[in-house]
C-alpha positions as CSV (number, residue, x, y, z in Angstrom):
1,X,101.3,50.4,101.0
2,X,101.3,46.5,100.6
3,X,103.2,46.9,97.6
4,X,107.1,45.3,97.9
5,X,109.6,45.2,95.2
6,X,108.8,43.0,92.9
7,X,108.0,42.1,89.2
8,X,104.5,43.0,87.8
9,X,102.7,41.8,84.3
10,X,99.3,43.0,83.4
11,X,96.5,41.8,81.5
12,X,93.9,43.0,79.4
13,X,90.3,41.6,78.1
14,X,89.3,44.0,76.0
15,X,86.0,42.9,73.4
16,X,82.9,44.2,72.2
17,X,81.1,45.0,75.7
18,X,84.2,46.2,78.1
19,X,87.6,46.0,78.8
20,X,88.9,45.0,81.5
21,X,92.3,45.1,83.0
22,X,94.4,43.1,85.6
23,X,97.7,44.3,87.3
24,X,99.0,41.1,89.8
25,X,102.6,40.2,90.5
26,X,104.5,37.3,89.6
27,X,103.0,34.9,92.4
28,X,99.5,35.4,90.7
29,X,98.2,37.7,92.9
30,X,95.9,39.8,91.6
31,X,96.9,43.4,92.9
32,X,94.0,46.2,91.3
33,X,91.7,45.7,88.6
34,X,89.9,47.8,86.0
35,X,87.3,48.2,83.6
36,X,85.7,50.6,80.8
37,X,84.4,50.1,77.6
38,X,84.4,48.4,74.6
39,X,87.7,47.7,72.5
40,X,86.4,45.9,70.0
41,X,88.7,47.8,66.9
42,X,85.7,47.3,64.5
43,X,82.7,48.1,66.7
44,X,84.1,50.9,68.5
45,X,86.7,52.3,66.2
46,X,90.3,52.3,66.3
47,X,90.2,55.4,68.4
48,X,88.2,54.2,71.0
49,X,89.9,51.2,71.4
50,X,93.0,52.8,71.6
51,X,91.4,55.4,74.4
52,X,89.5,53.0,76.4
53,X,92.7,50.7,76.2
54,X,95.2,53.5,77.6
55,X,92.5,54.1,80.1
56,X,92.3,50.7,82.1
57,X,95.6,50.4,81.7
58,X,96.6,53.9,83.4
59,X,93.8,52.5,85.9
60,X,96.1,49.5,87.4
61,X,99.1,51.6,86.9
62,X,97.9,54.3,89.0
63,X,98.9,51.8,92.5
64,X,102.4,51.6,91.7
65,X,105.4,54.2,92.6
66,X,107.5,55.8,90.2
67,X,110.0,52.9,90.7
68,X,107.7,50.1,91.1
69,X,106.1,50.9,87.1
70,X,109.8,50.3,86.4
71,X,109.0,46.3,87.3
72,X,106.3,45.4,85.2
73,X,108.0,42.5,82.8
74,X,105.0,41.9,80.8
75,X,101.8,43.4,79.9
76,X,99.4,41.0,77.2
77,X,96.7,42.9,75.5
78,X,94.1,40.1,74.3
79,X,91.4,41.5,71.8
80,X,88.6,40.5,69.8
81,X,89.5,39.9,66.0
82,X,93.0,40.0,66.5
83,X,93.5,36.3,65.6
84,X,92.3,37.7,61.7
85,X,94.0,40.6,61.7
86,X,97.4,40.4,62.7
87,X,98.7,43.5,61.2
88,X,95.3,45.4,63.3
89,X,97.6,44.3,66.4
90,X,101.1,45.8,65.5
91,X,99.0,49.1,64.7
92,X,97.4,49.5,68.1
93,X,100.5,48.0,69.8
94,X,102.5,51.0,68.1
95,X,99.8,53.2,68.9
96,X,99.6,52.4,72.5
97,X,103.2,52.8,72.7
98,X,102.7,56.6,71.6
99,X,100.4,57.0,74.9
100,X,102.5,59.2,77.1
101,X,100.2,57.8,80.4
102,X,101.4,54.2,79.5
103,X,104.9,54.5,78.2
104,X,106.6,52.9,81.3
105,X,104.9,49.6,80.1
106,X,107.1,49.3,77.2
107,X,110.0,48.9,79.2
108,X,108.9,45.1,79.2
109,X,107.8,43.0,77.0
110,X,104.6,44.2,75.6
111,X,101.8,41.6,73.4
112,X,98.8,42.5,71.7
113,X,97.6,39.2,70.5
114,X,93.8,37.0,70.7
115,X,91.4,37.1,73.7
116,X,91.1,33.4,73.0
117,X,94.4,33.0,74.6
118,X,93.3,35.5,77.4
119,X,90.4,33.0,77.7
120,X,92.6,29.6,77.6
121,X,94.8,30.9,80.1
122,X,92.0,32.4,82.6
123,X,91.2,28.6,83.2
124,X,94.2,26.6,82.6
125,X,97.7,26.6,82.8
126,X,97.9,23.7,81.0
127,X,99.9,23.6,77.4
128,X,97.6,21.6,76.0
129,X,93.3,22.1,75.6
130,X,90.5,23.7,73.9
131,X,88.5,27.1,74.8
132,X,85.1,27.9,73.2
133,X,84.4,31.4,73.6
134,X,80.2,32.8,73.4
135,X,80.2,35.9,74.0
136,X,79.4,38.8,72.0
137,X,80.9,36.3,68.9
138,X,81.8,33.2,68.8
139,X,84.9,31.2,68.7
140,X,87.1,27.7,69.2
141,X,91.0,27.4,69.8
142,X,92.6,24.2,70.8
143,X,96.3,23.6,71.3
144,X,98.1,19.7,71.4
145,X,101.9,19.5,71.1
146,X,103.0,21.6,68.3
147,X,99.7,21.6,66.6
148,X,97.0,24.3,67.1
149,X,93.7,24.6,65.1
150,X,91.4,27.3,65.2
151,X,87.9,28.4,64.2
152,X,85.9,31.9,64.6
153,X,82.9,32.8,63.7
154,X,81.7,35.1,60.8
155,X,81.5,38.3,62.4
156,X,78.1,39.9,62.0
157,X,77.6,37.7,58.3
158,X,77.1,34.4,60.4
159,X,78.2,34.4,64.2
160,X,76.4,31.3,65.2
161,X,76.7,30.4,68.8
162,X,77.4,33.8,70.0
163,X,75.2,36.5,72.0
164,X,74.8,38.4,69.0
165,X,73.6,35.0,67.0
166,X,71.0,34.6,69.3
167,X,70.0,38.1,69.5
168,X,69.4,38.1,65.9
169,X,67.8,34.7,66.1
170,X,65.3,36.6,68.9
171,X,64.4,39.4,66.5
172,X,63.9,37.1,63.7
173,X,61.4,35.0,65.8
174,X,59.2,38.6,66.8
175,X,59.2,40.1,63.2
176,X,58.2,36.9,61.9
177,X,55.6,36.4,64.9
178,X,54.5,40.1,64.4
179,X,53.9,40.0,60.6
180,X,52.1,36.4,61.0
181,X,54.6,34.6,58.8
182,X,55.8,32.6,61.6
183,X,54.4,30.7,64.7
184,X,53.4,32.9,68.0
185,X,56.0,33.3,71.0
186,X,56.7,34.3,74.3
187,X,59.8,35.6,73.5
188,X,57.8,39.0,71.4
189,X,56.1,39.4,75.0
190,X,59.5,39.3,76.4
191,X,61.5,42.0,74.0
192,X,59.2,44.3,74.2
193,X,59.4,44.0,78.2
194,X,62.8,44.1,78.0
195,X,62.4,47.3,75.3
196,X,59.5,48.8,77.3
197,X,56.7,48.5,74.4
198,X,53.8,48.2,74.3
199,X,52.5,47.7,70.7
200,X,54.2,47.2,67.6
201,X,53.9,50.9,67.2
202,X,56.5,51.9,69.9
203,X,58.8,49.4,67.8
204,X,58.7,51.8,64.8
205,X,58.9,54.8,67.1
206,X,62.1,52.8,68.7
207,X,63.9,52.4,65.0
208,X,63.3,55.5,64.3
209,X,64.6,57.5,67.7
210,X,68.2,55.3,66.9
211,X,67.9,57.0,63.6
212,X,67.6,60.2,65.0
213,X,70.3,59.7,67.6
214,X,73.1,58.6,65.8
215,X,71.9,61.8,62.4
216,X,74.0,64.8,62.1
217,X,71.8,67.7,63.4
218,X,70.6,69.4,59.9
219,X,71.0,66.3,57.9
220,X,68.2,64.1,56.3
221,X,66.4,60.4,56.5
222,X,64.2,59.2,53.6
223,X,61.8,56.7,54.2
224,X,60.5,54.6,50.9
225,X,57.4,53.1,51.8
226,X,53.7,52.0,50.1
227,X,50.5,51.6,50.7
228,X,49.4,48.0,52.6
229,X,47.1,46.0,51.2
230,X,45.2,43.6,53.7
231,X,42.3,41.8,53.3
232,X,40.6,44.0,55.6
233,X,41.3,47.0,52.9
234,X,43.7,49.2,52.1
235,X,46.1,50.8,54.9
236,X,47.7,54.2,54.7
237,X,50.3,54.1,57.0
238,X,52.6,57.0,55.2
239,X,50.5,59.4,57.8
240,X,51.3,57.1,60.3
241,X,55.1,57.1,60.0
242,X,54.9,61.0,59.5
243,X,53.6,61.2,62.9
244,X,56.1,58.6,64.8
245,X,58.9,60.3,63.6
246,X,57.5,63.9,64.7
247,X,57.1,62.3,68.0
248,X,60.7,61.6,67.8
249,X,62.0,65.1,67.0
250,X,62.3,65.1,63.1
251,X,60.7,67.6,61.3
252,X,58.8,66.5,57.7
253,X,60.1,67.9,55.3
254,X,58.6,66.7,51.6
255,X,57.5,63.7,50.4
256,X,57.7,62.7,46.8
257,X,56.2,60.1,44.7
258,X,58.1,57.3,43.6
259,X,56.1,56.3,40.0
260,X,56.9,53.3,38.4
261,X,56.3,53.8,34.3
262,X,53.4,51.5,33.0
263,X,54.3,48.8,31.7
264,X,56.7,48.4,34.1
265,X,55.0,46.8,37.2
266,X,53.3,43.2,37.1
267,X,48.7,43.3,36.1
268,X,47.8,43.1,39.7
269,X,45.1,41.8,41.2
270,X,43.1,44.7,41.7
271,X,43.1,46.0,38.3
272,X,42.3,41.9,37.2
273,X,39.4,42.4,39.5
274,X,38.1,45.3,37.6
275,X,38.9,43.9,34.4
276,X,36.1,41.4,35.3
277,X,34.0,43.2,37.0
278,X,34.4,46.8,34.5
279,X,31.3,48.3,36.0
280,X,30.8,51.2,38.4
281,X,31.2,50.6,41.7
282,X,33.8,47.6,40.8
283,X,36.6,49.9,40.1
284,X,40.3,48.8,41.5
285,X,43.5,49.3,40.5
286,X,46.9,48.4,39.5
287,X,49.6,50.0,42.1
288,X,52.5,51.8,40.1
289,X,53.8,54.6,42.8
290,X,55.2,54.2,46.1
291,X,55.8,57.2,48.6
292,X,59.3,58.5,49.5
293,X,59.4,60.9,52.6
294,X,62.2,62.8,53.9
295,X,62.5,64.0,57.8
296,X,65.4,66.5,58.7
297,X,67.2,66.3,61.9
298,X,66.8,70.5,63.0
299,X,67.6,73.3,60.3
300,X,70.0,73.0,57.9
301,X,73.2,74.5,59.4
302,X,75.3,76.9,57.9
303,X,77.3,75.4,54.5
304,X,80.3,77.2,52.5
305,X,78.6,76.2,48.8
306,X,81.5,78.0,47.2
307,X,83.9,74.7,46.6
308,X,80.9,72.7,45.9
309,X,80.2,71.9,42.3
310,X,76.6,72.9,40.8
311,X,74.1,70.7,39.7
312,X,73.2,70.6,35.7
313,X,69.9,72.1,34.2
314,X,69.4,68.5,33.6
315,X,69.7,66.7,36.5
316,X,67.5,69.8,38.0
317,X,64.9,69.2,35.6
318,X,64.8,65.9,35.6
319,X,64.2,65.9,39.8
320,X,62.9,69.2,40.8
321,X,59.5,67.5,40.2
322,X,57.8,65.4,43.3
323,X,56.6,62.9,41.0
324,X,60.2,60.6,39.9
325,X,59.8,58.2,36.8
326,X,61.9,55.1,37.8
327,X,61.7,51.5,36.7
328,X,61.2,49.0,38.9
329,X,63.4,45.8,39.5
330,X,61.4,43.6,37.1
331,X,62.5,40.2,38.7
332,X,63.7,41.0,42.3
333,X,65.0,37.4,42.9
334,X,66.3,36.8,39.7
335,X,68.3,40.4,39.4
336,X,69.0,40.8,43.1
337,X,67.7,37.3,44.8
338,X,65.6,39.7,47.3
339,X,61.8,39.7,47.5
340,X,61.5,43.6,47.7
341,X,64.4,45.1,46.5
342,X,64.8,48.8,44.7
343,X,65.9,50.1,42.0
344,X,69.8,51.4,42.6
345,X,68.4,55.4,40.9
346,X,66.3,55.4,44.0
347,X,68.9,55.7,46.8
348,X,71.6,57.3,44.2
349,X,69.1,60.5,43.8
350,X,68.5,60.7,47.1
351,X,72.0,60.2,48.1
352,X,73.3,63.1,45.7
353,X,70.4,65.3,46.8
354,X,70.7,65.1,50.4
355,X,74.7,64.2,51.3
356,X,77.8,65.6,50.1
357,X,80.5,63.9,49.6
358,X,82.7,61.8,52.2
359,X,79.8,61.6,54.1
360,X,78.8,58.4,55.5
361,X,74.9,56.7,54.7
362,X,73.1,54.4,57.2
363,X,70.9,52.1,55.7
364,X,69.1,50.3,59.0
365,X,67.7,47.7,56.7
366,X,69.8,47.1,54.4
367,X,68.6,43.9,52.3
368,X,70.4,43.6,49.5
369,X,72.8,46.4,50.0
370,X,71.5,48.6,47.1
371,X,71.6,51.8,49.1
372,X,75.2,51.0,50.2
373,X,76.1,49.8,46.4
374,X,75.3,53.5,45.5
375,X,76.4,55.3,48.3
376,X,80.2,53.7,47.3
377,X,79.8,55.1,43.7
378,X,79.1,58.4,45.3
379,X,81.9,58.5,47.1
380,X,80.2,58.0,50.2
381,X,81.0,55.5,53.0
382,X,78.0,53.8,54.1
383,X,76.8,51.1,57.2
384,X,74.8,48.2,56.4
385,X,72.5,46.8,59.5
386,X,70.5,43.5,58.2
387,X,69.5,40.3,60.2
388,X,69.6,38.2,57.1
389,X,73.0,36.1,56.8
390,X,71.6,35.3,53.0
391,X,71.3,39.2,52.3
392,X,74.7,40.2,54.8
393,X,77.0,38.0,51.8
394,X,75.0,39.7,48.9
395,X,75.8,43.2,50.2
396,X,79.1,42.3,50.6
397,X,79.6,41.0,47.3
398,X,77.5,44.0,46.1
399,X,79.6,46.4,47.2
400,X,82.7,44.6,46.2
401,X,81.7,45.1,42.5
402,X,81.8,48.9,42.4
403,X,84.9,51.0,42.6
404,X,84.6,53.9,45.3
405,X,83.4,57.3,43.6
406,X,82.8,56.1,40.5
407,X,79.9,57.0,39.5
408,X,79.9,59.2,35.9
409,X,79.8,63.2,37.4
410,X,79.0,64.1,33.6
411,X,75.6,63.3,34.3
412,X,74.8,65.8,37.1
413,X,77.9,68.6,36.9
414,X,78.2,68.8,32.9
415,X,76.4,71.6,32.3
416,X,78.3,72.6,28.8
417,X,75.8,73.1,25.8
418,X,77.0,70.4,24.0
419,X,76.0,68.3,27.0
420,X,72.7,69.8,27.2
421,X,71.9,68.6,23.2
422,X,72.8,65.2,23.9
423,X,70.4,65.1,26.7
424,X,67.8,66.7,24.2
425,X,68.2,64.5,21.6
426,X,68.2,61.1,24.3
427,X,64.9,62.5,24.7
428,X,63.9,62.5,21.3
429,X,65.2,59.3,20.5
430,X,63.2,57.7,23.3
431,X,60.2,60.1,22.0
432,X,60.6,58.6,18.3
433,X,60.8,54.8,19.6
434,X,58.2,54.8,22.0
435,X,55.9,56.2,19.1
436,X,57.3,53.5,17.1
437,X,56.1,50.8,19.3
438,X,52.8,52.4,19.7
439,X,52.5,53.0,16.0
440,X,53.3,49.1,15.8
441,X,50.1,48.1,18.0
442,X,48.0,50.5,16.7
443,X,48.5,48.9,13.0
444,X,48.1,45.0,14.4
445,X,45.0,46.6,15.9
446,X,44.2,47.6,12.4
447,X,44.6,44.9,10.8
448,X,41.7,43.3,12.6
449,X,39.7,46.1,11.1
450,X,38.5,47.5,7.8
451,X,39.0,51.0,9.1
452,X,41.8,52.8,7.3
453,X,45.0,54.1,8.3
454,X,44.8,57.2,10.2
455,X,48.3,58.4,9.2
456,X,51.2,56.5,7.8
């Protein structure tokens, strides 16, 4: 044993890749070293990071005698997002102190404070300086005299400079290469090296097998998705998906129709085309449905129903039907400022049809956060993956405007009598308007006539 009496300190990196601990004495020498993974309190969870923490620690530890873990003065434990979230770093300090394997540390002085100062002092002992950290994010901490300024970056809503930055700069660059809205590059060849691919079909096939891995077994994924049009003709890729994500392991389940009401949608171009052309053989159309297609992870595991309430005769009515009437965003970047959004009924069926409640929803392309938005109202937690920084701050704020679960249960659960006639007579109201404003066009019509009134 090399070991003498001495004093010990140990240090920890811990961020969103590894962590990676340090035991040396008090000359500098560095004595064992560890590492495991990530720490990272908001990537990996607070559980994790305590584990994975407690782990490298109990690593370095490990050389020293019952007497010699008596001599460690100091341990510093720098992490990622600490310098935010102060109170974060009392929690998992308190917590780590609760670790039976590490206890003998808190007989010194114990700090659970910024990996910027891990990285200042890993290349300086100097008071005063700067550090600017690019790693997995992004940060710059300078210290003169008494004054110290600081500056992180945005997390996942605007990291620039860091790994992850340039990752989603990368991805940006392929999908915008691959859908011919942006210039060709080499760096498509090189990600789908790097991702083994070979087309932009693996790609799909890629999304969806992280879909698949990270799915409860028996639970679902819906996909919403249209038919393309091209100028080389209409493309029906609904068969297409169905078949990627059998090659995964899902199994297809159902697929309904998504119709948007007429009236509704914009006079497209195809139906304009007819409209000109109103002969046989000229026919086109306008498109008003899109498809919605739902893939289950296995069989659909044993469930105690009995504490669950029962949906309404309504709200069984109104979806029990593979064809769903829902309006369309009318002006998707005037109402949500996204090219393609979709209406919040969409996800919030789906969501009460296919969760229960406290479960979480993964929408891996999130744009403007609608699914998330009604997922919250649900009662459901929810993650949110989008490159966009634009669409990362609408989410946010999206989701910030709803209260958790609290959506109104009258509307599927009621299932008095008296709720049933007001549901009825809804119905007959709409009814008694829309034949209003049909009644109303038929008359102008009339008026262009001499025909008389067919009814009054």
């Amino acid at each position: 044993m090399l070991l003498q009496n001495n004093n010990y300190i140990i240090g920890v990196d811990g961020g969103g890749t590894k962590t990676v601990a340090a035991l040396a004495n008090l000359k500098g020498k560095i004595l064992a070293k560890s590492k495991t993974g990530p720490s990272h309190f908001i990537k990996a969870g607070l559980e994790e990071t305590i584990l994975n923490i407690t782990e490298v620690i109990e690593k370095v530890m490990a050389l020293l005698t019952s007497s010699q873990k008596r001599e460690i003065v100091s341990t510093f434990v720098g992490l990622t997002a600490i310098e935010e979230n102060k109170e974060m770093g009392q929690k998992i300090k308190k917590l780590l102190s609760q670790q039976p394997k590490i206890s003998g540390i808190f007989k010194g002085k114990v700090i659970v404070g910024s990996d910027q100062i891990v990285a200042f002092r890993s290349g300086t002992d100097e008071k005063e300086g700067v550090v600017l950290i690019s790693g997995a994010g992004c940060a710059a901490h300078g210290w003169r005299g008494k004054k110290e300024a600081k500056t992180s970056g945005w997390g996942y809503f605007n990291d620039e400079g860091s790994g992850f930055w340039i990752g989603q700069e990368a991805y940006r660059a392929v999908y915008k290469d691959l859908d011919e809205r942006g210039p060709k590059t080499l760096i498509t060849k090189l990600v789908f090296r790097k991702l083994k691919l070979k087309n932009i079909e693996d790609l799909k096939k890629k999304v969806f097998n992280e879909c698949y891995k990270v799915l409860k077994n028996g639970r679902f994924m819906a996909i919403n998705i249209g038919t393309v049009v091209s100028n080389d003709g209409m493309k029906f890729i609904v068969g297409d998906f169905v078949n990627k994500c059998r090659e995964v392991g899902f199994n297809f389940r159902k697929d309904i129709i998504w119709h948007k009401p007429r009236g509704t949608t914009k006079w497209q171009r195809g139906a304009t085309q007819f409209s000109q052309k109103p002969y046989p053989l000229m026919f086109n159309t306008n498109i008003n449905h899109e498809f919605i297609l739902i893939f289950q992870k296995g069989e659909t595991p044993n469930i105690d129903f009995s504490k669950m309430p029962k949906f309404n005769r309504p709200f069984i009515r109104e979806t029990a039907y593979s064809v769903w009437d829902i309006k369309p965003v009318t002006s998707p970047k005037k109402d949500e400022k996204h090219v393609a959004p979709f209406p919040v009924e969409l996800p919030r069926k789906l969501i009460q049809l296919f969760t229960c409640k406290g479960d979480t929803v993964l929408d891996p392309f999130a744009g403007s956060g609608t699914t998330n938005k009604a997922a919250r109202e649900l009662g459901r937690k929810s993650i949110a993956i989008e490159l966009s920084e634009k669409y990362c701050k609408l989410i946010e704020k999206k989701i910030e405007s709803v209260k958790f679960d609290s959506f109104d249960k009258e509307k599927i659960y009621n299932s008095s009598p008296e709720y049933e006639l007001k549901i009825l007579k809804e119905k007959v109201d709409k009814s008694y308007n829309d034949y209003l404003k049909i009644k109303k066009e038929y008359e102008k019509k009339l008026r262009k006539t001499s025909q008389k009134p067919l009814f009054k």
